[in-house]
BAFI-3210 file (N, C-alpha, C; in Angstrom, 3 decimals, decimal comma, padded with zeros to 6 digits):
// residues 118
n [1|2|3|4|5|6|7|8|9|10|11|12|13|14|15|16|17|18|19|20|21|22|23|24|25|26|27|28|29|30|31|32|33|34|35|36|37|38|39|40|41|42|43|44|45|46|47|48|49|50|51|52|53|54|55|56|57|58|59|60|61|62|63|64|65|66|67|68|69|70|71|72|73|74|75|76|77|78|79|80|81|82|83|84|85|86|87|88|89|90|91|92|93|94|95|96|97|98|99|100|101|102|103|104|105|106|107|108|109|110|111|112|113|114|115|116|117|118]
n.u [000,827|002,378|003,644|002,295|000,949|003,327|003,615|001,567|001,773|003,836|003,042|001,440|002,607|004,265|002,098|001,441|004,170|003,570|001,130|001,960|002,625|003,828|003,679|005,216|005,740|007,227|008,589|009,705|011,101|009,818|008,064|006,034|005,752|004,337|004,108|003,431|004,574|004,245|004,924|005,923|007,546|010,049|012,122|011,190|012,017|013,904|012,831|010,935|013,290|014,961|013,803|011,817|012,494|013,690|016,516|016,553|017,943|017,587|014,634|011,911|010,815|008,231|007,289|004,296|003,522|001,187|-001,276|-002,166|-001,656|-003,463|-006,396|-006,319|-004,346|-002,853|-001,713|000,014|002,732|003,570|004,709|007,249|010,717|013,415|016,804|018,796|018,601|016,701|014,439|010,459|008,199|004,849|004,536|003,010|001,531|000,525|-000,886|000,336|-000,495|000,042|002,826|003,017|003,474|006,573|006,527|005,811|007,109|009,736|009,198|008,410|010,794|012,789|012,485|011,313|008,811|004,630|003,085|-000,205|-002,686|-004,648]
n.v [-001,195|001,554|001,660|001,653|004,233|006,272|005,946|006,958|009,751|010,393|010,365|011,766|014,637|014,524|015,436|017,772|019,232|018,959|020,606|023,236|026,330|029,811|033,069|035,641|039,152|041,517|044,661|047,400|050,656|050,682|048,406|045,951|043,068|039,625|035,892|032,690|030,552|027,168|024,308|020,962|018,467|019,750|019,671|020,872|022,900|023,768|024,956|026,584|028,323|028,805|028,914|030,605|032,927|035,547|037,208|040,275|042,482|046,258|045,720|046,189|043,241|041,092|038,455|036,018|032,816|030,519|028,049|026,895|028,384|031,403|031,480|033,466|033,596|034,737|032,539|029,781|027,883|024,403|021,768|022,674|022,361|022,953|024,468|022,218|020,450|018,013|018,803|020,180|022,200|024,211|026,909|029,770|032,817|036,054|039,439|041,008|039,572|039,390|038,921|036,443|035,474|034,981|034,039|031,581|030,421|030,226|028,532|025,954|025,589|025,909|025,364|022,415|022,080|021,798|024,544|026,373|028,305|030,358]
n.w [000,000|001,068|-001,314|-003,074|-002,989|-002,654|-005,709|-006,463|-005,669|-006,574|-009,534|-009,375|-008,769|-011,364|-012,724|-012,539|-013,189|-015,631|-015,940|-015,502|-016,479|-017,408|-017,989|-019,649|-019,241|-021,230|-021,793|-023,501|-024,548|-027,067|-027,572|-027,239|-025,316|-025,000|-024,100|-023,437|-021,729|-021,988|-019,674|-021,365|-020,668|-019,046|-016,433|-013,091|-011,309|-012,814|-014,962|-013,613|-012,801|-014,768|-017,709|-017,418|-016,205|-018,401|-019,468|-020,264|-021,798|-020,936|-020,902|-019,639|-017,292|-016,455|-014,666|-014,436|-012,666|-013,773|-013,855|-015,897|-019,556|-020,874|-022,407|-025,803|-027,253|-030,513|-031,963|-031,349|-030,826|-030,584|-028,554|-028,899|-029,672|-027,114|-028,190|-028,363|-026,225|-024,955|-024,478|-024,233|-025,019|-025,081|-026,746|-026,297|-028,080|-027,831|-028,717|-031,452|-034,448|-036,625|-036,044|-036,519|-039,367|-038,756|-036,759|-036,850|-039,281|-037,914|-034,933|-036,624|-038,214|-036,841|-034,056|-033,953|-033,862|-034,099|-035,513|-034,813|-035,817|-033,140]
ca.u [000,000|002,890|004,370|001,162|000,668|004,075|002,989|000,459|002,420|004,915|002,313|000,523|004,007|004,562|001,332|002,551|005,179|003,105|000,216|002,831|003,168|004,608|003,210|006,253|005,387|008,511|008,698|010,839|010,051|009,028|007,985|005,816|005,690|003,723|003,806|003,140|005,327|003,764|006,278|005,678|008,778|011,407|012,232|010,029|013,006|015,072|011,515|010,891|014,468|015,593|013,497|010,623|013,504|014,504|017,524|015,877|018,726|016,803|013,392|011,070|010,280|007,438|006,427|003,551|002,948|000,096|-001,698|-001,984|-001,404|-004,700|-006,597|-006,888|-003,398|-003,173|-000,842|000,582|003,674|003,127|005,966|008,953|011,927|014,358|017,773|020,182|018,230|015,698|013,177|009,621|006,908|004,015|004,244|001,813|002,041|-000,008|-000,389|000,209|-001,253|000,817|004,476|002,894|004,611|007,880|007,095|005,917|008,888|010,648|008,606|008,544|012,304|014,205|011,606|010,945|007,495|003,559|002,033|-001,597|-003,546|-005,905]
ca.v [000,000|002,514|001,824|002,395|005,787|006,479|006,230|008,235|011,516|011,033|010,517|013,615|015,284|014,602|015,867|018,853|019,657|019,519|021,875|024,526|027,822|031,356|034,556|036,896|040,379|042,273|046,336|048,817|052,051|050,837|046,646|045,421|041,464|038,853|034,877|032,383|029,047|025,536|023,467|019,499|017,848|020,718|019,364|022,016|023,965|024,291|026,150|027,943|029,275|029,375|028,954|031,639|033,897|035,696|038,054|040,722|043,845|047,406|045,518|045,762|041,944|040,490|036,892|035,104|031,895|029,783|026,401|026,960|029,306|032,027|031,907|034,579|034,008|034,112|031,300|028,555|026,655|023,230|020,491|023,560|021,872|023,754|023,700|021,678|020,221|017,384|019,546|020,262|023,013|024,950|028,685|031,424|034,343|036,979|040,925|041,305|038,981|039,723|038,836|035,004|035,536|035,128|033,313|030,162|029,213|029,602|027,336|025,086|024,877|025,968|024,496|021,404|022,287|022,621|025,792|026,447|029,486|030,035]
ca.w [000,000|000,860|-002,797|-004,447|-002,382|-003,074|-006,956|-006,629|-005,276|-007,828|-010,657|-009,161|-009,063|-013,146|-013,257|-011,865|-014,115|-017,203|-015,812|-015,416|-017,164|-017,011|-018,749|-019,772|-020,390|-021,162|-022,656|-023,314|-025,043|-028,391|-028,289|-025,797|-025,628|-023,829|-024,139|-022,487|-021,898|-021,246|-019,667|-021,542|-019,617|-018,077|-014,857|-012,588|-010,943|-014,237|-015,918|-013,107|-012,400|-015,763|-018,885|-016,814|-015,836|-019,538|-018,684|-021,308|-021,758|-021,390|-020,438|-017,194|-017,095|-015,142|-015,164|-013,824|-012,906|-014,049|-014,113|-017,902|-020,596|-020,626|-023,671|-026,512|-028,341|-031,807|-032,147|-030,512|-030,944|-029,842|-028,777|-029,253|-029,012|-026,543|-028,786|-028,115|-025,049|-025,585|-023,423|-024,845|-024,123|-025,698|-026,348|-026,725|-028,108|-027,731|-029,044|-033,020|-035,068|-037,894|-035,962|-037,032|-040,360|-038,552|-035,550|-038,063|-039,529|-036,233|-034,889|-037,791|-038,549|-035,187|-032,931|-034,486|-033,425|-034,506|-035,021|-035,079|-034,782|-032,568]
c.u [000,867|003,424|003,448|000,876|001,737|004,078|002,756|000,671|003,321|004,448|001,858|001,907|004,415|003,622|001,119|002,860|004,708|001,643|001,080|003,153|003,583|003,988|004,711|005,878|006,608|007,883|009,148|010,137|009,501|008,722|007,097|005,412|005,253|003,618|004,368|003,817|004,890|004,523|005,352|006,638|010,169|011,225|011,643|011,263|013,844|013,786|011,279|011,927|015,136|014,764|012,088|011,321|014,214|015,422|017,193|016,690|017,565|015,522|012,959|010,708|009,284|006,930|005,918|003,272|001,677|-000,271|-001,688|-002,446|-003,208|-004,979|-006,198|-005,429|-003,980|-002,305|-000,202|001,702|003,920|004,392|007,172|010,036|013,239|015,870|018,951|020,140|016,882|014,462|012,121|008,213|006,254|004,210|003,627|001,956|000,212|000,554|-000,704|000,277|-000,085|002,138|003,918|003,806|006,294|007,852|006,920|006,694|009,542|010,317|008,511|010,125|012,943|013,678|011,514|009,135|006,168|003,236|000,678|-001,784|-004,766|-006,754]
c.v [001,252|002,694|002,022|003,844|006,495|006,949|007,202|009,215|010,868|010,778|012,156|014,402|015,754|015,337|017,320|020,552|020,158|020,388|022,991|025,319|029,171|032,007|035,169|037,921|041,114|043,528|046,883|049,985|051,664|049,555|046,510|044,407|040,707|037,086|034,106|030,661|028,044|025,058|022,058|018,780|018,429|020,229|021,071|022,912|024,369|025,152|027,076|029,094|030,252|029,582|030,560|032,608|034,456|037,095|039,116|042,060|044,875|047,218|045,488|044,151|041,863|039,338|036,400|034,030|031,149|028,723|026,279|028,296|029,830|031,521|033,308|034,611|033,748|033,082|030,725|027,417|025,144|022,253|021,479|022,614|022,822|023,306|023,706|020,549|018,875|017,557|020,117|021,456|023,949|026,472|029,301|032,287|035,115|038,564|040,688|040,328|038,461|039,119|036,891|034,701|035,279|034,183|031,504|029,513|028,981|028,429|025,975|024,236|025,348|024,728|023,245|021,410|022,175|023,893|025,479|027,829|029,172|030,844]
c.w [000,000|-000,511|-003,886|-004,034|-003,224|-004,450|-007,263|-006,903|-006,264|-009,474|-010,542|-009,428|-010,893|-013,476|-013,150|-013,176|-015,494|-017,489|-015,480|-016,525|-016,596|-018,256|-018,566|-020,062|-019,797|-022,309|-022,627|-024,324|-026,533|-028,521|-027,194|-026,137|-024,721|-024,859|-023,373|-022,142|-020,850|-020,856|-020,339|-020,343|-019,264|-016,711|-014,137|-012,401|-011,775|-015,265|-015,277|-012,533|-013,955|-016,926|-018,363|-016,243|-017,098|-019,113|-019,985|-021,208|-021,799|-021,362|-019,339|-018,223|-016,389|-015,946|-013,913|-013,891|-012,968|-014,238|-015,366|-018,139|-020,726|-022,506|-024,261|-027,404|-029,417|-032,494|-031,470|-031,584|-030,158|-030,016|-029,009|-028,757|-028,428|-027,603|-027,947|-026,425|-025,128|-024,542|-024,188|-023,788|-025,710|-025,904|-027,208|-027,013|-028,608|-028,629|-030,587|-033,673|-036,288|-037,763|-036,540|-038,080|-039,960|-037,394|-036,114|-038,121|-038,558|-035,623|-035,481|-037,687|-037,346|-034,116|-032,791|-034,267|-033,849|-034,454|-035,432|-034,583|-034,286|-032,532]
res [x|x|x|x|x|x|x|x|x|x|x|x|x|x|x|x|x|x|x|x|x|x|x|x|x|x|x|x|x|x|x|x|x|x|x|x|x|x|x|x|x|x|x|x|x|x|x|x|x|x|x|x|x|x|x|x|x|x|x|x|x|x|x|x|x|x|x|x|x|x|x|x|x|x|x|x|x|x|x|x|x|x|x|x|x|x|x|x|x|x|x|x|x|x|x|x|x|x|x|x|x|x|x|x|x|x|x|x|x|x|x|x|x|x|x|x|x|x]
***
């Protein structure tokens, strides 16, 4: 019985990891940027120290954490592959519609990723 409990909390635990997100909204005087990163499988304390921590020159930062990513983006990169890292998460982007044209292919060919809009 303790090794099925045991289980449990470290099923619940995984389960965890992959309801976790962060909102970034970073701005400086002429850009202002917000999206929103799913973790899939980043070990928890390496997403929330580092991949939810962007060291952004000449930006106020603020990031929030969240059980999941809010609605209302207009695209989603699904499965991003972190490079060079075989670490996987969703991201959101929010704001201009239009940066799609560019965030696509990124997605596509850097990422290894899906996009979809939403």
């Amino acid at each position: 019985m303790r090794a099925l409990m045991g289980l449990l909390g470290l099923l619940g635990l995984a389960g965890e990891v992959l309801a976790e997100g962060c909102v970034i909204h970073s701005q400086d005087e002429r850009i202002e940027v917000r999206i929103c990163q799913q973790n899939r499988n980043i070990p928890a304390e390496l997403f929330r120290s580092g991949f939810c921590q962007p060291q952004l020159k000449d930006q106020q930062v603020e990031v929030t954490f969240v059980e999941a990513c809010p609605s209302g983006a207009f695209g989603v990169c699904r499965n991003a592959q972190v490079s060079n890292m075989p670490y996987r998460q969703d991201i959101h982007y929010y704001g201009v519609a239009s940066d799609a044209r560019y965030l696509q292919p990124a997605c596509e060919q850097t990422s290894q990723g899906t996009w979809s809009a939403e």
